[in-house]
C-alpha positions in Angstrom: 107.2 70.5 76.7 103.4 69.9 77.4 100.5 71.9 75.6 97.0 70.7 75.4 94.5 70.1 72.3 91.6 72.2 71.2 89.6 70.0 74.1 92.1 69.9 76.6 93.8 66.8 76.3 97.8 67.2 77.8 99.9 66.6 74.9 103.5 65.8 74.9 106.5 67.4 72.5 109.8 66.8 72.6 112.1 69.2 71.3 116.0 68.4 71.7 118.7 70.7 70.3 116.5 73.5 70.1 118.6 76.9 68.8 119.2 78.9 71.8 116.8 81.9 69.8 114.0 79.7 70.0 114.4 79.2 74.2 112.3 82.3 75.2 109.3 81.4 73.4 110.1 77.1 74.4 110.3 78.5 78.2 107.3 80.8 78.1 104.2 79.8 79.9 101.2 79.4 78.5 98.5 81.8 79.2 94.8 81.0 79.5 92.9 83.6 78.1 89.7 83.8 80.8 88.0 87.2 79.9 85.0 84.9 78.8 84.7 83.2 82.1 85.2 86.6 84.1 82.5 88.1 81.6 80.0 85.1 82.2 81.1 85.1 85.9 80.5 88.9 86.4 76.9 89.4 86.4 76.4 86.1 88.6 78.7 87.9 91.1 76.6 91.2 90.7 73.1 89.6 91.2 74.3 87.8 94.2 75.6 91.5 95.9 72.6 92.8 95.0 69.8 90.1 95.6 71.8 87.9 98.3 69.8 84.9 99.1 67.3 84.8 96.6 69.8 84.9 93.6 71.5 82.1 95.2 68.6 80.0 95.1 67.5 81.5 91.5 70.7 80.4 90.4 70.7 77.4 92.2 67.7 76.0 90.5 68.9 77.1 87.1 72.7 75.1 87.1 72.0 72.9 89.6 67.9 72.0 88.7 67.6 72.3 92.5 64.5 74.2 94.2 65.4 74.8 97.6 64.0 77.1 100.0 67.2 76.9 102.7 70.9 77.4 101.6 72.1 76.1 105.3 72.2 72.4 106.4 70.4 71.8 109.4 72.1 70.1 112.0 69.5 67.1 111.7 70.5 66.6 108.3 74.0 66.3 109.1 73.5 63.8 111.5 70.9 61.7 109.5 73.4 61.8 106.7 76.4 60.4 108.9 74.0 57.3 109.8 73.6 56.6 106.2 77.4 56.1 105.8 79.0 52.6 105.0 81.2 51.2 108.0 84.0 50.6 105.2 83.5 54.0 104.3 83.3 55.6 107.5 86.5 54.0 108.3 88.0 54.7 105.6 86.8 58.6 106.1 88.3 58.4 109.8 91.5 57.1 109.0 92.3 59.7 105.9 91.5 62.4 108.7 93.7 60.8 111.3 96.3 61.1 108.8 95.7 64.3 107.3 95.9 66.0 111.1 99.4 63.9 111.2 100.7 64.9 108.2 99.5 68.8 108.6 100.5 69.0 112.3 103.7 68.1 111.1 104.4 71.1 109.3 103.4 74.0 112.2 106.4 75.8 113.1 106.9 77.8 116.0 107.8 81.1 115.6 111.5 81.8 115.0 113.2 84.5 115.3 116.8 85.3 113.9 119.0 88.5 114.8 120.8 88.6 111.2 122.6 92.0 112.5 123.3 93.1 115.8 120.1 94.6 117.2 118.0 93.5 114.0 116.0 90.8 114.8 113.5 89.5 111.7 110.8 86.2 112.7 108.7 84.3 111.0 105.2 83.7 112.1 102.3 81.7 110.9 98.8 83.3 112.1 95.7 81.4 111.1 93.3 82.8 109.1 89.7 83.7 111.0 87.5 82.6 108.7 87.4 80.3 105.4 85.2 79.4 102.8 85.7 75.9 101.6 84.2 74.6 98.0 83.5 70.9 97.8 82.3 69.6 94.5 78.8 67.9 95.0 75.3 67.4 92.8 75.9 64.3 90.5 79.3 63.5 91.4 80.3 64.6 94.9 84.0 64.8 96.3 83.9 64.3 100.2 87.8 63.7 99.7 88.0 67.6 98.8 86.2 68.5 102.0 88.8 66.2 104.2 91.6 68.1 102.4 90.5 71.3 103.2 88.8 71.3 106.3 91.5 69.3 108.3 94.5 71.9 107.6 92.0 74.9 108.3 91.7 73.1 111.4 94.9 72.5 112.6 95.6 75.7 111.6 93.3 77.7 114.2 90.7 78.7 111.4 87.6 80.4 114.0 85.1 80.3 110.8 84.9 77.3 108.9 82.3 77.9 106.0 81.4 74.7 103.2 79.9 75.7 100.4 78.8 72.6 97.8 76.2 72.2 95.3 72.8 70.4 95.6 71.7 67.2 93.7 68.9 67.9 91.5 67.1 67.3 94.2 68.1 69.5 96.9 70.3 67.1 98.7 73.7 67.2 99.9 75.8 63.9 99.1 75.6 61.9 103.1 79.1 61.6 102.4 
């Protein structure tokens, strides 16, 4: 049975023999009590529906210590920032995507369709989704790996929209990587 610590350390406890009353509560899941993160969340949420842009920015500058005047890469920057790539690393980038489009290519099904009674026919589809918003962790400790394993399968999987959100260094940068 796992449970964490007061800081969120995994801790481990083995119970053997347990009397079969005590099995509800030894199965039972634990809960994570969020109402203080929804309530802190909330009114970041409102501002942004209300103010768009601009709260972003404000908000931007307050967690992130980042003053930026666009929210959009340009197109210059992204190709500035693949030039400042390491060859290992740029490799190493092309080869987890090669695999990542084998590995997810792998699992698209065609459709299939089974008549499990005479004249009742049920399928099984997949449809991509139109349009996704991807979160990549950046400012002081950026994970390109995240981006690879999300943008890849949306992809392969027909996605039309493909939207990257990540935060900015302190300042304003994205991570080249």
């Amino acid at each position: 049975m796992c449970s964490s610590d007061l800081n969120g350390a995994l801790m481990l406890r083995v119970v053997e023999h347990p009397d079969r009353s005590s099995w509800p509560a030894l199965c039972r899941r634990p809960t994570l009590d969020l109402s203080d993160a929804v309530d802190g969340v909330r009114p970041i949420v409102q501002a942004v529906r209300r103010e768009g842009d601009a709260a972003v920015r404000r908000f931007t500058a307050q967690f992130d210590g980042a003053d930026i005047d666009e929210l959009r890469v340009a197109s210059g920057e992204l190709a500035a920032a693949a030039s400042e790539i390491d060859g290992d690393l740029a490799d190493a980038i092309r080869t987890a995507i090669a695999n990542l489009r084998r590995f997810h290519a792998a699992q698209q099904e065609p459709e299939q369709r089974v008549e499990t009674t005479p004249g009742v026919t049920c399928w099984r589809r997949s449809e991509p989704i139109e349009r996704v918003g991807l979160y990549v962790p950046g400012g002081s400790a950026p994970l390109f790996s995240s981006l690879l394993m999300l943008a890849v399968p949306a992809q392969i999987a027909g996605c039309g929209t493909i939207v990257v959100c990540t935060p900015p260094g302190a300042d304003g940068s994205v991570s080249a990587a």
